[in-house]
ZABAPA-576720 format. One line per 2 residues: number of its first residue (from 1); their letters; for each residue x, y, z of C-alpha. Coordinates in Angstrom, 3 decimals. Last residue first. Layout:
REM residues N
NUM) a) X Y Z | ...;
END
This chain:
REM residues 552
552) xx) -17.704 38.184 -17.013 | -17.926 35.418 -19.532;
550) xx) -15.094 32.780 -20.360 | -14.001 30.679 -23.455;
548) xx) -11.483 28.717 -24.203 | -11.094 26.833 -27.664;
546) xx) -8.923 24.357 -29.416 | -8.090 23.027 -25.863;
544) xx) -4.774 20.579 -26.146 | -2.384 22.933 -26.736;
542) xx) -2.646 26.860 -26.225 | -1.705 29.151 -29.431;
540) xx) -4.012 32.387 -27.430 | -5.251 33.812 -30.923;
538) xx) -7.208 36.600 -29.014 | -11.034 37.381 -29.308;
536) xx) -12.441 39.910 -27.481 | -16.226 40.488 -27.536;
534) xx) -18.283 42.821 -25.939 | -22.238 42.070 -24.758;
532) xx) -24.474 44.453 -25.824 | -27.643 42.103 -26.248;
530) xx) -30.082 41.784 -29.695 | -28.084 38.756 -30.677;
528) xx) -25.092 38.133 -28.819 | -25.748 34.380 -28.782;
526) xx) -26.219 33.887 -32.541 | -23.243 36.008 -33.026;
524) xx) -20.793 33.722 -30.944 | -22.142 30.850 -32.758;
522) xx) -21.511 32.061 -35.898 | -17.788 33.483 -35.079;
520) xx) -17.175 29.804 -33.456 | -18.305 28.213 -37.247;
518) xx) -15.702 30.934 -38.457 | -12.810 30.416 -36.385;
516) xx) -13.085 26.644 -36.377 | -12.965 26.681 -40.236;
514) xx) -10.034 29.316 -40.364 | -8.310 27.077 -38.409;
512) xx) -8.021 26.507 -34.078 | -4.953 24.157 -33.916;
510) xx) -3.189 26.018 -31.779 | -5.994 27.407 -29.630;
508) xx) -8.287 30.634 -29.738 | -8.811 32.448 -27.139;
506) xx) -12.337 34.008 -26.876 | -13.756 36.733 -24.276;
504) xx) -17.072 37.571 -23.541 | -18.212 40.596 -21.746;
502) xx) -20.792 41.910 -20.328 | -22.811 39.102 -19.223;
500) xx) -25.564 40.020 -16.805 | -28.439 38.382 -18.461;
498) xx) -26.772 34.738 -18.063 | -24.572 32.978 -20.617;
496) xx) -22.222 30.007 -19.863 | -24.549 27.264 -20.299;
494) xx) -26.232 28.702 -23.601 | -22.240 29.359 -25.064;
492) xx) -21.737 25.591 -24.003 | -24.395 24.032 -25.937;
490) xx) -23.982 26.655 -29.153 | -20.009 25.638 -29.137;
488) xx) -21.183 21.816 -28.945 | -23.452 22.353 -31.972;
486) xx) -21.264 24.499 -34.174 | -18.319 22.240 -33.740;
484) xx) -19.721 18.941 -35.354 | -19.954 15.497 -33.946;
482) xx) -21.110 16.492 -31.166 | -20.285 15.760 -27.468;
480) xx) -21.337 18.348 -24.983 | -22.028 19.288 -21.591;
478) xx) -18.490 17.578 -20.381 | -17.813 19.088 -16.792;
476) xx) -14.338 21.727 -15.681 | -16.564 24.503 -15.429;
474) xx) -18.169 24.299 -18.519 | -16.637 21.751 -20.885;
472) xx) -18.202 20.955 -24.756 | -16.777 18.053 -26.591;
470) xx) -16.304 17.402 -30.443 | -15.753 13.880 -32.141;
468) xx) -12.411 12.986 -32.878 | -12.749 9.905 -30.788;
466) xx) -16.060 8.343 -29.987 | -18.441 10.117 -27.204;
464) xx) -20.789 8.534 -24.924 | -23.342 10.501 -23.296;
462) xx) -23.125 14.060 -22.014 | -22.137 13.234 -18.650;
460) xx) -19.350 10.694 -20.346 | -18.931 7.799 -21.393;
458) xx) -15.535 7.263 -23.277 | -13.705 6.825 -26.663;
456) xx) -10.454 8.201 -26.808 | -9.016 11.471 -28.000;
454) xx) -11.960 13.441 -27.673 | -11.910 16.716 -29.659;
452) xx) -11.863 20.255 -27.919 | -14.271 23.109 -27.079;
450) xx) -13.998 25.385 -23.628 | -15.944 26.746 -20.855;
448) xx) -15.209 29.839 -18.021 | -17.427 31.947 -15.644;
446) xx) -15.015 34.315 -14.766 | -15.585 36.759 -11.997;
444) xx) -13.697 34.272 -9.639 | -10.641 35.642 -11.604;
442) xx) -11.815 38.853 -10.786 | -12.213 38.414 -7.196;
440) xx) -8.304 36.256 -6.944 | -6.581 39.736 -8.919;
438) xx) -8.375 41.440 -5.738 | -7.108 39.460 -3.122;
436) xx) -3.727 39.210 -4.386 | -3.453 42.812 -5.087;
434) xx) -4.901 43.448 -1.131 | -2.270 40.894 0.309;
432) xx) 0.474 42.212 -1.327 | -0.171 46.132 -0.836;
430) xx) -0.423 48.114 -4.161 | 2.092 49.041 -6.379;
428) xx) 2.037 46.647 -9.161 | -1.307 47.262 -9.050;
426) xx) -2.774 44.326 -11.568 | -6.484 44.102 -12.484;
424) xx) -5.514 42.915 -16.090 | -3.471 40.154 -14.419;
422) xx) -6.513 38.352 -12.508 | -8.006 38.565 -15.563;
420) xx) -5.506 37.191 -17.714 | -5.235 34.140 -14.900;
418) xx) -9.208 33.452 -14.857 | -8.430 33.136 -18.870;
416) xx) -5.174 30.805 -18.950 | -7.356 28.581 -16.481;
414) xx) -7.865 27.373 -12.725 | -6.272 30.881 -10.876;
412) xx) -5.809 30.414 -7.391 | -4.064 33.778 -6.756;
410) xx) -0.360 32.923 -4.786 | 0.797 35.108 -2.633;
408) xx) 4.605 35.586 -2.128 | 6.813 37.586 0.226;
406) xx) 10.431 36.152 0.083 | 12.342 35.225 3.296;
404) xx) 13.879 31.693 2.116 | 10.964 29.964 3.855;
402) xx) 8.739 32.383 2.097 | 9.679 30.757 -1.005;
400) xx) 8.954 27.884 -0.033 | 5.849 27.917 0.774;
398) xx) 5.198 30.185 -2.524 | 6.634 26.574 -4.214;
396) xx) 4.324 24.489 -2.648 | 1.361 26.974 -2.928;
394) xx) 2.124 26.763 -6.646 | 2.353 23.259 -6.682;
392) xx) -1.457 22.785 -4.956 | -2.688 25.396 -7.646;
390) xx) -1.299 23.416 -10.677 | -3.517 20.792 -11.622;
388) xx) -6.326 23.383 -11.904 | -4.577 25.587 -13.935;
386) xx) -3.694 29.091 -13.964 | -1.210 28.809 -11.821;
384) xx) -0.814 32.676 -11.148 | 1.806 33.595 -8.430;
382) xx) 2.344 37.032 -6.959 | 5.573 38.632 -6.108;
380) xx) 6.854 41.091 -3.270 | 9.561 43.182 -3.528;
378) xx) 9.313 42.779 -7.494 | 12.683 41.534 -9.352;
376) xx) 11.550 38.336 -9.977 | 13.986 35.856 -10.038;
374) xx) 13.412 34.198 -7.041 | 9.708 33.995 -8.329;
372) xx) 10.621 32.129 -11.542 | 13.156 29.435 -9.670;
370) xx) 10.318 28.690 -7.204 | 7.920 28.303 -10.484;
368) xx) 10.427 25.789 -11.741 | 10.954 23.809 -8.224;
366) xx) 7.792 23.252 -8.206 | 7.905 21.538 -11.378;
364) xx) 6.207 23.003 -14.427 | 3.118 20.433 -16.162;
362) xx) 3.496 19.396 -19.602 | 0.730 17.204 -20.373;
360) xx) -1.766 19.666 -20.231 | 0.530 23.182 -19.583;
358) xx) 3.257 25.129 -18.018 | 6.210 26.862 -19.285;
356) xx) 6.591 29.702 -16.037 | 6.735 32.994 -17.314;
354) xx) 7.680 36.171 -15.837 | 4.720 38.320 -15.986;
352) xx) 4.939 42.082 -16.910 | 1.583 42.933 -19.054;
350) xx) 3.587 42.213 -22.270 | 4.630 39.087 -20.449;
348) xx) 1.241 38.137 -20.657 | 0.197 38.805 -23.698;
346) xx) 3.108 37.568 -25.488 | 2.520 33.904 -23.378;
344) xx) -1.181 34.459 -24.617 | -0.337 34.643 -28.572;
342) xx) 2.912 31.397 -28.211 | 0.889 29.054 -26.100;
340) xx) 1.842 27.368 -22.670 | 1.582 29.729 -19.000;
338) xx) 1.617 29.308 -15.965 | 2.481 33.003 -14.508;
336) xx) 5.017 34.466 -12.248 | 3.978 38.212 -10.889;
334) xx) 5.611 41.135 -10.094 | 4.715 43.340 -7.362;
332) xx) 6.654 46.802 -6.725 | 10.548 47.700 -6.269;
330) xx) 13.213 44.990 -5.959 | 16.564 47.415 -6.014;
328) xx) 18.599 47.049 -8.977 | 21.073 44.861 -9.523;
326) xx) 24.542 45.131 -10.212 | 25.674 45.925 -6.679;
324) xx) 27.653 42.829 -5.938 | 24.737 41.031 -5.060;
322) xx) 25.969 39.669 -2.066 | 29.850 41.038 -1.127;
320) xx) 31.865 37.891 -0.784 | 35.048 37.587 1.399;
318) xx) 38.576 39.558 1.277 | 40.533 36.551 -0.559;
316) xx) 43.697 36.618 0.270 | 43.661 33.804 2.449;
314) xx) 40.706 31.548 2.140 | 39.021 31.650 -1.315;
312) xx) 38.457 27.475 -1.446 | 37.647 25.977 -4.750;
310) xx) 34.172 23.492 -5.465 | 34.377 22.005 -8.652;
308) xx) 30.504 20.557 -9.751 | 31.308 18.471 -13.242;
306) xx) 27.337 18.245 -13.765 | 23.923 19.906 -13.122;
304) xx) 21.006 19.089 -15.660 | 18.797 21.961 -16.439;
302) xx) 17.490 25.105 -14.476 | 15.868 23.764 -11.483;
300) xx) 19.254 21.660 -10.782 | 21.352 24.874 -10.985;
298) xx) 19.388 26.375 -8.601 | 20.418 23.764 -6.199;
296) xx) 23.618 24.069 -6.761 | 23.659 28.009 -5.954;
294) xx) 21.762 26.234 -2.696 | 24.075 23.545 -1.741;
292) xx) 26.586 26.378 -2.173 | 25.338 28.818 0.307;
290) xx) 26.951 27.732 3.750 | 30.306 28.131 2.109;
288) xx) 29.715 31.792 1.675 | 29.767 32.672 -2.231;
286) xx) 31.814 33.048 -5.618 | 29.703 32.062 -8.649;
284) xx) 31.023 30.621 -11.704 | 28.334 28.289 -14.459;
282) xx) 29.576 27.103 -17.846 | 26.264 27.145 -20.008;
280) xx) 25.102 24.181 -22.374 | 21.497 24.281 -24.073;
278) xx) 21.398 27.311 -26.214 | 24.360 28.316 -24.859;
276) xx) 27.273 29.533 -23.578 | 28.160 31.625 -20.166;
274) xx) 26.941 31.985 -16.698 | 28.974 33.865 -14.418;
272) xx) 28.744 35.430 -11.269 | 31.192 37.384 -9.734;
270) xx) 29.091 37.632 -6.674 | 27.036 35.722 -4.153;
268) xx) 23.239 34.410 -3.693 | 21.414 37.362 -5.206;
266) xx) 23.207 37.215 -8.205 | 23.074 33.559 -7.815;
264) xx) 19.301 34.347 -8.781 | 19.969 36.846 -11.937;
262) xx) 22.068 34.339 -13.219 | 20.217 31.006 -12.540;
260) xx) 17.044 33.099 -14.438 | 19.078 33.850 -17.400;
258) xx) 20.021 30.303 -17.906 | 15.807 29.384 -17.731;
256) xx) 15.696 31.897 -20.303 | 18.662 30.970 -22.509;
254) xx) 18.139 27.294 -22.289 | 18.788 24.003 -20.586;
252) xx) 19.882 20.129 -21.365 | 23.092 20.884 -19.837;
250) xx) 24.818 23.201 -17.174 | 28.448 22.551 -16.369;
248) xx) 29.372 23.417 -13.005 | 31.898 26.122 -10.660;
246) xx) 31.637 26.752 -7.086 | 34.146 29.306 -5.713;
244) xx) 34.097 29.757 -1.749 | 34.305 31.828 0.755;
242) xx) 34.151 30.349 4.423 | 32.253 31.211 7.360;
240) xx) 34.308 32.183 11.141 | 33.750 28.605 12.872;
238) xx) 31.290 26.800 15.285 | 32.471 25.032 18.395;
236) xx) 30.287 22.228 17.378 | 32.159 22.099 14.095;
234) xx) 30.397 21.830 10.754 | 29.440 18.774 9.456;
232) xx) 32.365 17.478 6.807 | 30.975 17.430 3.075;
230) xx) 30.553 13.563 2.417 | 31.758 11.686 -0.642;
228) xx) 29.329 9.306 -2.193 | 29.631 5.426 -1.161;
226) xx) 25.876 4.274 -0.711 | 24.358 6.865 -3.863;
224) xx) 27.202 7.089 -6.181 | 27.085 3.358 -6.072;
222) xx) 23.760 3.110 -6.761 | 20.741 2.038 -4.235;
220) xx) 19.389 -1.075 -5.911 | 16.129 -1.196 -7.738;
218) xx) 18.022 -1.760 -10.780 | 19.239 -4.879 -10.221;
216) xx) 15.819 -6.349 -10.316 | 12.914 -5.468 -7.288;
214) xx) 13.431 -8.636 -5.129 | 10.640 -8.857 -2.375;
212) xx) 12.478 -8.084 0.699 | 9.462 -7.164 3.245;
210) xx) 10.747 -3.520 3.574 | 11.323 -3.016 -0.230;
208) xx) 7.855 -4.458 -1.067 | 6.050 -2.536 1.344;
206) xx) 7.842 0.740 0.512 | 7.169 -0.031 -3.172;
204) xx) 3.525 -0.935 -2.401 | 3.345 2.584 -0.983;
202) xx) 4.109 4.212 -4.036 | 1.972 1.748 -6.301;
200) xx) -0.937 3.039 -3.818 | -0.338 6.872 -4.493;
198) xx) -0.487 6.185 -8.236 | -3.541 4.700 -8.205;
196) xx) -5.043 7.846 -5.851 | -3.680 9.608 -8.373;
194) xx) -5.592 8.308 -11.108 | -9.236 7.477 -9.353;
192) xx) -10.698 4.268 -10.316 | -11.725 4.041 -13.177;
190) xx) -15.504 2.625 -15.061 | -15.771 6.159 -16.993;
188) xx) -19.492 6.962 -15.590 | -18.213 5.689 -12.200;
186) xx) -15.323 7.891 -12.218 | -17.462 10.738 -13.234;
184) xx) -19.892 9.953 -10.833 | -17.141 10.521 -7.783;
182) xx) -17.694 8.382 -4.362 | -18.291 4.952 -5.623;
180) xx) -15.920 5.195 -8.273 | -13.378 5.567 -5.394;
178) xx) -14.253 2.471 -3.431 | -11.228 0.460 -4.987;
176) xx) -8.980 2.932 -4.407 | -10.173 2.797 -0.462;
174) xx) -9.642 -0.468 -0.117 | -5.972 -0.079 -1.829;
172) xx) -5.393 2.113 0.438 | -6.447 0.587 3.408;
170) xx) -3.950 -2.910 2.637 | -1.443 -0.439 1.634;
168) xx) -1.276 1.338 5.206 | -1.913 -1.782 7.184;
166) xx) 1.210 -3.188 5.393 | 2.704 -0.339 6.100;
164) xx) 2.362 -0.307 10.007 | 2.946 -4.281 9.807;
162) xx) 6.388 -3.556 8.112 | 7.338 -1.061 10.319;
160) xx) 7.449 -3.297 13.267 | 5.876 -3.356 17.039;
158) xx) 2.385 -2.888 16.190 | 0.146 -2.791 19.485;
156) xx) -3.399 -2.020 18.283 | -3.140 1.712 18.142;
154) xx) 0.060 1.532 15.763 | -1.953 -0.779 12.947;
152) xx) -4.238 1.578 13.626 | -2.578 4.211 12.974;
150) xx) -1.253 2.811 9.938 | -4.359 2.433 8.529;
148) xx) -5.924 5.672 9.387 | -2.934 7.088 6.808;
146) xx) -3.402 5.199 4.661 | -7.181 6.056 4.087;
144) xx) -6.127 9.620 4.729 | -3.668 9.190 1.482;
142) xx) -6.460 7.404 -0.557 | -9.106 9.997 0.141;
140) xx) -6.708 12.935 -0.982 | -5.910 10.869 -4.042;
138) xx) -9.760 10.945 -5.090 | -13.175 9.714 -4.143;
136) xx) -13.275 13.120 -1.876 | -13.203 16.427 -3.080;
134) xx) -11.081 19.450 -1.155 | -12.688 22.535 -1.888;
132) xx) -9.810 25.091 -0.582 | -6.341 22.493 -1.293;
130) xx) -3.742 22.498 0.971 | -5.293 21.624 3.970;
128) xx) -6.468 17.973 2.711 | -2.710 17.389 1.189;
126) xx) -1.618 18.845 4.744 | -2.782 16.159 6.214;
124) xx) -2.902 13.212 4.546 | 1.330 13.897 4.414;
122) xx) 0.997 14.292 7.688 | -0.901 11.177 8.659;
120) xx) 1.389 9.078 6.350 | 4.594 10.213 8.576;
118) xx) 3.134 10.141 11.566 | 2.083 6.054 11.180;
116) xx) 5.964 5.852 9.900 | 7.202 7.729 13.132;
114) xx) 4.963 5.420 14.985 | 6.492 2.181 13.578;
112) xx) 9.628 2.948 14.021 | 12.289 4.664 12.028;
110) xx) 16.145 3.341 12.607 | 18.989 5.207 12.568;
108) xx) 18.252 7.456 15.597 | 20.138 10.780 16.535;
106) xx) 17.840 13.895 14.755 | 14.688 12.230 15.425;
104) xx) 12.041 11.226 12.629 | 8.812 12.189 12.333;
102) xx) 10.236 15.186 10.593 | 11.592 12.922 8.268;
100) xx) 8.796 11.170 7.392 | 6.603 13.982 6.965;
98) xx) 8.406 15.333 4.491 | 8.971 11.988 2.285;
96) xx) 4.904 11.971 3.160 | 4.516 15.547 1.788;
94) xx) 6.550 15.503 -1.446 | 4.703 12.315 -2.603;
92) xx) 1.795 15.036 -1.967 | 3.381 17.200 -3.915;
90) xx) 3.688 15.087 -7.177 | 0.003 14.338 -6.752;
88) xx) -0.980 17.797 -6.781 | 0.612 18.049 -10.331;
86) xx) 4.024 18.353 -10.556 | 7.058 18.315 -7.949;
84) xx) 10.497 18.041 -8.924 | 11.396 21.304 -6.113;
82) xx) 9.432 19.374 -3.614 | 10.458 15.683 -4.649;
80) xx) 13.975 16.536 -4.638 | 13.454 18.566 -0.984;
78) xx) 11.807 15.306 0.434 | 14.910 13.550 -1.067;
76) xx) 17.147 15.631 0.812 | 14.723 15.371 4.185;
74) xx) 14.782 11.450 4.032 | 18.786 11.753 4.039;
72) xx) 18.837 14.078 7.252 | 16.382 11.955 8.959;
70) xx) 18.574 9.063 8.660 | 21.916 10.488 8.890;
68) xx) 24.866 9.172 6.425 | 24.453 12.634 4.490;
66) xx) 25.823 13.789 1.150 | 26.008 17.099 0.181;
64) xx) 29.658 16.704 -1.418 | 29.454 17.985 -5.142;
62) xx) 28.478 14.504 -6.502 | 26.000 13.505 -2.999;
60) xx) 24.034 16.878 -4.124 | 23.691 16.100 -7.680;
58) xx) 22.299 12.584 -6.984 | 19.776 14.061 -4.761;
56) xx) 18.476 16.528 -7.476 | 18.679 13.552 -9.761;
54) xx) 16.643 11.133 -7.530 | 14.199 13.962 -6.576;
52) xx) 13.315 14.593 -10.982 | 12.656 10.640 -10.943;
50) xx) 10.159 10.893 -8.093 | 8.264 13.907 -9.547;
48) xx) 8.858 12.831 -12.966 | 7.161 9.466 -11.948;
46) xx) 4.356 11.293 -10.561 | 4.061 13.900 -12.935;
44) xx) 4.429 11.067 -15.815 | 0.902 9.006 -14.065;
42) xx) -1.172 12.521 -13.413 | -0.742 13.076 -16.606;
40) xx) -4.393 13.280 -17.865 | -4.875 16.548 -20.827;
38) xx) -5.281 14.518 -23.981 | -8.845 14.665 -23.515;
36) xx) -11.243 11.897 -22.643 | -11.679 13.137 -19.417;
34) xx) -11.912 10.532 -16.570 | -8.028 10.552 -16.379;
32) xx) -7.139 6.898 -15.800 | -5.155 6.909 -19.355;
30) xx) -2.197 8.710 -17.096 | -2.008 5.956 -14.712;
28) xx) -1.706 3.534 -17.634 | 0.827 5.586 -19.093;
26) xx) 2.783 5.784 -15.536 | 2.776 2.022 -14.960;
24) xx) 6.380 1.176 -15.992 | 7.848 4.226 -14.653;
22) xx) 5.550 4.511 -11.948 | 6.837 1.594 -10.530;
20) xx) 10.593 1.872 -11.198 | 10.922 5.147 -9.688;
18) xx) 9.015 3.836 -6.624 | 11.497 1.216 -6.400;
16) xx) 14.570 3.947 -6.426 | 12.811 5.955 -3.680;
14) xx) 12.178 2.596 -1.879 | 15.592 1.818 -2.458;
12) xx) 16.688 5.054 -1.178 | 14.565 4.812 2.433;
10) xx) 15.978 0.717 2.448 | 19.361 2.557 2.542;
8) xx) 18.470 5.229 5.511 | 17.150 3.134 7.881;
6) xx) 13.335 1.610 7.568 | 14.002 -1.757 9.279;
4) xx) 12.840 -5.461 8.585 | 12.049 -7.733 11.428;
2) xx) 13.959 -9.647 14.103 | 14.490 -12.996 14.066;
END
């Protein structure tokens, strides 16, 4: 009897399984984070990452993007996963769905067991490549450890996918289980690494779909899904393009994320329209047939895309003129920045920066910061993360970007400060690659720490700490735990300083009072004494950190 088969339904139930998965397990992913600070989400990225794919896929089938074609229907949900991306976890999902399908040839139905073995090697892959200091005991060593595994399972004569994945999980979940061994901080906290967690549940979905395990009613492809409509493949012959009218309701969205649709379908087609608001805009656009999967597509990054009509303008109609002249030319650099808190989101776009809404437990898709730079009206744009978590999905999103003929560098910036100082050091009209390097020397130039309360009770570098009490962080470590702010400031401030500080600078969170402001104002004093060492404090509003600090 022969064996199960990856074709193109058991690829959607595994899409639909992993949903389920990380769904139910996603809050105990997210309490993995080693840090007790309400700042792990590596759990909800994932599963927003998968769940954000099946809606960008369903929206495609609706309006008549669907595919019967294997490799064709792994690359649509490897583009839902890319645009719903968060968090380097939620990319490297991205990656293997990628990696999949180019494994994949154009003609067969079936993947076999060396297309799958491919698949989790690439993914591995570029996961490693993407990121500059790659650290191992995390979900970069879980994804190679899959990846050797199904090689292996290929080198010693596998003949079905279900042995190549079985392989896979069985050396994933070994090397899960080794990660405390490889990262103190895991160790100190008694987890195993969260992405790496999440990584494994994903392939146990595959594994479970492929060897028939039942998965409940809702772990079965939907009906929209196995018996959508179809848009026609073009002719061999090839044909004169079409113009077309694509109309949709846009929910669940708002002015600023509307704004950004319009000024991108701008550059997509002409008589554009997007009208209403706050949260629901009618959307008209009239544009080559070949371009309405992507005015859809933008749609999707800016809310929840429904009622797609699609009109033929055949005939009498004298074709579409891009842009239709209303915008200006792109002159100069602008930049997209990560950004979440009222004081340093006005200082930022003060300075020029379209904004991205990006912070701890609310990470931006990809497919958010790709929406940002297409909207920029710079001839070249730069991208600031400014966070850790979101370097690997701003390189994503650049990638793409670039794809579509847009120059974009993206300036690895690991906080809200390395990312003001990268801005302050701007030239709008300088040469890409020299702005980018130089905004990426003077965020390096920032040596950064910050203050916050634990919100669970944890060992940590510093000893064990109890919630509500205060921790110190320099350079992403716990120095600290006190049960008093003036303490833990002092211990980071004596970490961070060295004789050639010049300048400190101080934003202040959203829940920073007059009490914090005042013990911090002591401690900042105490350090300064007898040097000439400036000080800017700024009421930056961020969540989650009550303070961030960084020297230059």
């Amino acid at each position: 009897m022969p064996g199960p088969v990856l074709d193109l339904v058991t690829a959607r139930r595994w899409a639909i399984t992993a949903r389920l998965s990380l769904a139910a397990a996603r809050e105990q992913i997210d309490a993995l984070n080693v840090f007790p600070v309400a700042d792990g989400d590596t759990g909800t990225n994932m599963y927003r990452t998968l769940d954000g794919a099946l809606d960008h896929v369903r929206v495609q089938f609706e309006s008549g993007g669907g595919t019967d074609r294997l490799r064709e229907g792994l690359a649509l949900i490897a583009r839902g996963m890319l645009l719903a991306a968060r968090g380097n976890s939620g990319v490297i999902l991205a990656q293997l769905t990628r990696g999949l399908a180019d494994a994949v040839a154009p003609d067969v139905e079936e993947a076999g067991p060396d297309e799958v073995a491919t698949a989790f090697e690439s993914a591995a892959r570029s996961a490693w490549d993407a990121l500059a200091a790659p650290v191992e005991g995390t979900i970069l060593t879980v994804a190679r450890a899959a990846a050797d595994g199904a090689r292996a399972a290929v080198d010693e004569g596998a003949t079905e996918v279900l042995t190549v994945v079985d392989a896979a999980l069985a050396a994933a979940q070994e090397a899960l289980a080794r990660t405390p061994d490889q990262l103190p901080e895991l160790r100190d906290a008694g987890v195993v690494d969260a992405g790496g967690a999440g990584l494994v549940l994903v392939v146990e979905a595959l594994h479970a779909v492929l060897a028939e395990r039942p998965v409940g009613a809702d772990g079965e492809v939907p009906p929209w899904w196995s018996a959508a409509p179809v848009r026609p493949r073009a002719d061999a012959t090839g044909s004169e393009e079409q113009a077309v009218e694509v109309m949709f309701l846009l929910r669940d969205s708002d002015p600023e994320r509307a704004e950004r649709l319009r000024a991108h379908l701008t550059h997509l087609g002409d008589s554009v329209v997007v009208a209403g608001g706050p949260q629901e805009f009618q959307v008209h656009v009239h544009l080559e047939e070949e371009d309405t999967a992507a005015a859809i597509e933008a749609g999707g990054l800016a809310g929840t895309v429904s009622e797609v009509r699609q009109t033929s303008l055949t005939g009498d109609h004298e074709g579409v003129a891009r842009g239709s002249g209303t915008s200006p030319l792109p002159r100069g650099i602008g930049v997209v920045s990560c950004v979440l808190g009222a004081g340093v989101e006005e200082l930022m776009a003060a300075a020029g920066a379209v904004l991205v809404p990006s912070g701890p437990r609310q990470r931006a898709a990809a497919g958010e910061v790709l929406a940002a730079v297409r909207a920029c009206d710079g001839a070249a744009v730069v991208v600031l993360p400014n966070d850790h978590d979101m370097v690997m999905v701003a390189r994503a999103a650049a990638a793409e970007a670039r794809r579509e003929g847009l120059e974009v560098e993206v300036v690895p910036t690991r906080t809200l400060l390395e990312g003001m100082a990268a801005l302050a050091v701007l030239d709008p009209d300088g040469r890409p690659d020299q702005v980018a390097s130089a905004m990426g020397s003077a965020a390096s130039a920032v040596h950064g720490g910050a203050l916050t309360r634990a919100d669970r009770g944890a060992d940590t570098p510093a000893g064990p700490c109890r919630p509500g009490q205060w921790l110190g962080i320099v350079d992403h470590g716990i120095v600290a735990v006190e049960d008093d702010l003036g303490p833990a400031a002092s211990s980071v401030l004596d970490q961070m300083w060295h004789p050639g500080v010049e300048l400190l600078t101080v934003l202040l969170g959203e829940d920073a009072d007059d009490d914090v402001r005042r013990t911090l104002e002591r401690a900042v004093e105490e350090q300064r004494s007898g040097t000439e060492v400036e000080t800017n404090v700024l009421d930056g509003g961020q969540p989650t950190y009550t303070v961030l600090l960084g020297v230059e």
